[in-house]
Structure formats: structure tokens, C-alpha cells
C-alpha positions in Angstrom: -63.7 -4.9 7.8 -61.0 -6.9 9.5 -57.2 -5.6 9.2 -54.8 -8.6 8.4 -50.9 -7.8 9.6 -48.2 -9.9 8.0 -44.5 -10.0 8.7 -42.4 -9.2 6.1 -38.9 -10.1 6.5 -36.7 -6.8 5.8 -34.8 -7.3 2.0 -31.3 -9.1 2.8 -28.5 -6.6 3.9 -26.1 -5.7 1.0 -22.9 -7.9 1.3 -19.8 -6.0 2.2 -16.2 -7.3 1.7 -15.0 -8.4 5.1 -11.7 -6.1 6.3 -8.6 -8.2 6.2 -6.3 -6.5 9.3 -3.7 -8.5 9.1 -3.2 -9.5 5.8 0.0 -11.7 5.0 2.0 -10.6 2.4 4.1 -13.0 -0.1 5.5 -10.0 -2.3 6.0 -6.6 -2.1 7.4 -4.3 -4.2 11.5 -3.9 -4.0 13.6 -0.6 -3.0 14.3 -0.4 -6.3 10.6 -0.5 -7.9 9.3 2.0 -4.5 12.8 4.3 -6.3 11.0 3.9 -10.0 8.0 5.9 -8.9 9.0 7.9 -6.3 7.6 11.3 -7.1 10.2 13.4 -8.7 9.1 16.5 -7.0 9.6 15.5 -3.7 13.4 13.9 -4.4 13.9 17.8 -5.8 12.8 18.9 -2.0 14.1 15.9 0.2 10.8 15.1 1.1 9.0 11.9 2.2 5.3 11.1 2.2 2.7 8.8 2.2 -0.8 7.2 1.0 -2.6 4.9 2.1 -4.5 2.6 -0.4 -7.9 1.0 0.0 -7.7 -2.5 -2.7 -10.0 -5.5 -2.7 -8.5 -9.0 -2.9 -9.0 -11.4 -5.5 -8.9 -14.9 -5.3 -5.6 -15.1 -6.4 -4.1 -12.4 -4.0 -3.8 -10.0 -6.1 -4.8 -6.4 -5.2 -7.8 -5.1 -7.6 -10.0 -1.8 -7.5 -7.7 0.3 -5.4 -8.1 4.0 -4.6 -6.2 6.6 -2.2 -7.6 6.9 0.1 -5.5 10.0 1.4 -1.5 11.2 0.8 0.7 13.4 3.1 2.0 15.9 1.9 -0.6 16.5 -0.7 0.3 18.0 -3.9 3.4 16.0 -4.5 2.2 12.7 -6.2 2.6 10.2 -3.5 -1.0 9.0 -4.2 -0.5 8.5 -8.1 3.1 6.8 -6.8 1.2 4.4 -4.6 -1.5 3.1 -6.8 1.8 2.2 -9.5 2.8 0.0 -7.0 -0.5 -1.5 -6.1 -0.2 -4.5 -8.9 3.5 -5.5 -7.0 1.7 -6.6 -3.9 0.4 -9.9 -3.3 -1.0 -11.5 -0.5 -2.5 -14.9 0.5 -6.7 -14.6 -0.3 -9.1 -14.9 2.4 -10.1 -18.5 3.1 -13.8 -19.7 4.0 -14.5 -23.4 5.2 -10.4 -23.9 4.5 -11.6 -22.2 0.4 -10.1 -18.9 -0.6 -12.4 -16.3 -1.9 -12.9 -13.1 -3.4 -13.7 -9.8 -2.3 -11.9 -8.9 0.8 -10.9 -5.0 1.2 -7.4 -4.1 2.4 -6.1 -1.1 3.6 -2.6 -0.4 2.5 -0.8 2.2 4.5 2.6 3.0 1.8 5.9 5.0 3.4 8.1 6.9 1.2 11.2 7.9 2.2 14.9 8.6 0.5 18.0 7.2 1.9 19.7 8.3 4.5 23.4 8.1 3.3 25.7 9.9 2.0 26.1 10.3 -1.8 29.8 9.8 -1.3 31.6 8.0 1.7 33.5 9.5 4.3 37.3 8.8 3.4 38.4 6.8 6.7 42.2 7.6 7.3 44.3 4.6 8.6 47.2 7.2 9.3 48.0 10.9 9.3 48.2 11.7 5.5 51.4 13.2 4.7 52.3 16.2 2.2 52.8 13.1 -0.3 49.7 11.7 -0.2 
């Protein structure tokens, strides 16, 4: 009995969101909305941190699906902090053929850190005070 070989073409690859690497951002969140969820535990130690933020990208630019991807230090909340800003971001879509679409996967690396000043000003001295002053 004759054997019969056909060629069967392999099942199509599951489609993966390209990787935007440069994405261009038209909002961010402000100083003051990073202050609003800055964990509270790490203003009690002076620390900073960070997380970086995996997010796909809708049509419309607007970050959906994100996780953390990691946080540093750990244990202090700078994921959770992250992720509450997440929805404050938006960026232009992806475009195809001059079309923007759906789908594309950003990574968002986030930097916390508290101010560098002083709570209260140096007094600059224009003279010598006096015992009157």
C-alpha cells in the first residue's frame, strides 16, 4: 500500500502586541497626583522607589491591563502607588497604514522620589543683625 505525504501548513502563530519603545506621551500625571499616592511608609523613612509597569494601549491612548512588573524597595507599596497612576497617562496609539490600533504593550518604568528642599528656608541676612533685631 502506497504512503501519501501532505504538507500541512503549521496553525498561525498567536498574535502578540508589538512593544512600543518609544512611546510619546501627551499626559502624565502631575507632582501633585505622583504626592497623592506616594506610599506613606516610605515618606515616614525618607525613602524613594520604584516600579515599573507593563500596560497595553488602546486605541484611544489610554493605558489598559497593567501589572507590576517589579518595585524597589519591595515591601513599601510603590507597586500598588504605580498602578493608581496608570489611568493619568496617555499616549498617542500605535498607527498601522497611517490607522491607529489597539493592543500595543508598554513598559512604564515610574521614579518616586521626595523633594529635596528644605521644609523651611534659610533666613538670608542682608546685614549683621543687631541686638534689636
Amino acid at each position: 500500500m502506497p504512503l501519501i505525504f501532505q504538507a500541512v501548513e503549521p496553525p498561525p502563530a498567536a498574535s502578540q502586541p508589538s512593544v512600543i519603545t518609544y512611546p510619546d506621551w501627551r499626559a502624565r500625571p502631575t507632582a501633585e497626583q505622583m504626592a497623592k499616592v506616594y506610599p506613606k511608609a516610605a515618606i515616614r523613612q525618607d525613602l524613594a522607589g520604584m516600579a515599573n509597569l507593563n500596560c497595553l494601549v488602546t486605541v484611544q491612548g489610554l493605558l489598559t491591563n497593567c501589572s507590576a512588573a517589579d518595585e524597589a524597595p519591595t515591601g513599601f507599596g510603590f507597586a500598588s502607588a504605580a498602578l493608581k497612576l496608570a489611568p493619568m497617562f496617555r499616549m498617542r496609539p500605535m498607527l498601522r497604514d497611517g490607522v491607529p490600533v489597539d493592543g500595543g504593550r508598554v513598559r512604564l518604568p515610574i521614579q518616586f522620589r521626595l523633594p529635596q528642599f528644605p521644609l523651611f528656608p534659610a533666613r538670608v541676612w542682608t546685614a549683621l543683625p543687631d541686638v534689636q533685631q
